[in-house]
C-alpha positions as CSV (number, residue, x, y, z in Angstrom):
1,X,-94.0,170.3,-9.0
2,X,-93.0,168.2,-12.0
3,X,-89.0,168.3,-10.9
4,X,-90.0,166.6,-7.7
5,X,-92.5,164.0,-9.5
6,X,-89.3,163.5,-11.9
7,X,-87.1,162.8,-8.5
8,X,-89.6,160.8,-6.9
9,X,-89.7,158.6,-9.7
10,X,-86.8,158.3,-10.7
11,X,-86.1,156.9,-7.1
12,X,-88.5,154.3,-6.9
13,X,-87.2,152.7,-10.7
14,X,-84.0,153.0,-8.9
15,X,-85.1,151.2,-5.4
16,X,-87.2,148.6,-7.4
17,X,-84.0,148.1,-9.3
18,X,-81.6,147.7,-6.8
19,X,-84.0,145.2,-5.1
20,X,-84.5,143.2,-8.3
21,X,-80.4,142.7,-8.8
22,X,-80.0,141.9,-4.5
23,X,-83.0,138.7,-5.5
24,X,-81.4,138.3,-8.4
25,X,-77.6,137.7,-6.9
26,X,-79.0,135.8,-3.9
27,X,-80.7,133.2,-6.2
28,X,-77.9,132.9,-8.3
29,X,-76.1,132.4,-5.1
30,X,-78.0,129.7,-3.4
31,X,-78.4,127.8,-7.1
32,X,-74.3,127.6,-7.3
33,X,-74.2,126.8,-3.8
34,X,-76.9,124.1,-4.7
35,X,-75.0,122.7,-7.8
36,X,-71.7,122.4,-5.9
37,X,-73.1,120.3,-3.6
38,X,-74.6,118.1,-6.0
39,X,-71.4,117.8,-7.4
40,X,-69.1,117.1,-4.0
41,X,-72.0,114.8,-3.2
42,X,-71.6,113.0,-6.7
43,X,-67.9,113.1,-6.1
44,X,-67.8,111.6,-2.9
45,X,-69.9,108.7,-3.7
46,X,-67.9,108.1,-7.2
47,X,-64.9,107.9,-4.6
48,X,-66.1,105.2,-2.6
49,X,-66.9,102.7,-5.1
């Protein structure tokens, strides 16, 4: 009984985990995707003048 308690455990720190570093990457993601825009944007209008 406690060996399958251990398992079951250990799998949801492991799920909860794994989701946690999947948000984690996407938000990092979207927030380079974000600044690199910013920054062809600031680019583009530095060009024109």
């Amino acid at each position: 009984m406690k060996k399958s308690l251990l398992i079951v455990l250990i799998s949801v720190i492991g799920g909860v985990a794994a989701v946690t570093a999947a948000v984690t990457a996407f938000l990092i993601f979207k927030e380079k995707q974000k600044k690199d825009e910013e920054e062809l944007e600031h680019y583009l209008d530095s060009s024109i003048q």
